[in-house]
C-alpha positions, 0 to 999 in steps of 0.5 A: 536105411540105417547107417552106422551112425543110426540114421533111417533116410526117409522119403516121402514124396510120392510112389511115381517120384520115388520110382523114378528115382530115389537116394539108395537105402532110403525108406518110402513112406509118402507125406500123405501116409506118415501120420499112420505109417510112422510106427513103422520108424524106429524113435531111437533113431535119426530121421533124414526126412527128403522129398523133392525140394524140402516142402513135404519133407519139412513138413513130415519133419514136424508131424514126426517131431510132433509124434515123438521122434527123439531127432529128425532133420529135414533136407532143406533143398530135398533130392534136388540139393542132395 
């Protein structure tokens, strides 16, 4: 999903997690693919990264800052505090 303020809402739990319910316009790619899956984000752009409570999400937050993401923000609390 990209907003008009060029953000990409990322989720990154798991397949089952994500089917059975997500934020609308968010991209899945779960925590356990994003060290091979992340060329398919646009760096330019800002990453809100969720998963279920905030773990796995702040998780991912770093391997993406790691990989060079100009911004990525975790969703401290996930889809339970959203």
């Amino acid at each position: 999903m990209e907003s008009s303020q060029g953000w990409i809402l990322l989720d990154v739990r798991q397949k089952a997690e994500y089917d059975g319910g997500h934020l609308d316009g968010s991209i899945h790619i779960p925590l356990s693919q994003i060290m091979n899956r992340a060329g398919e984000l646009d760096r330019e752009k800002r990453l809100l990264v969720y998963c279920r409570c905030g773990n796995r999400s702040r998780l991912a937050s770093r391997i993406l800052a790691a990989k060079g993401f100009a911004e990525v923000w975790n969703v401290e609390g996930g889809i339970l505090a959203w």
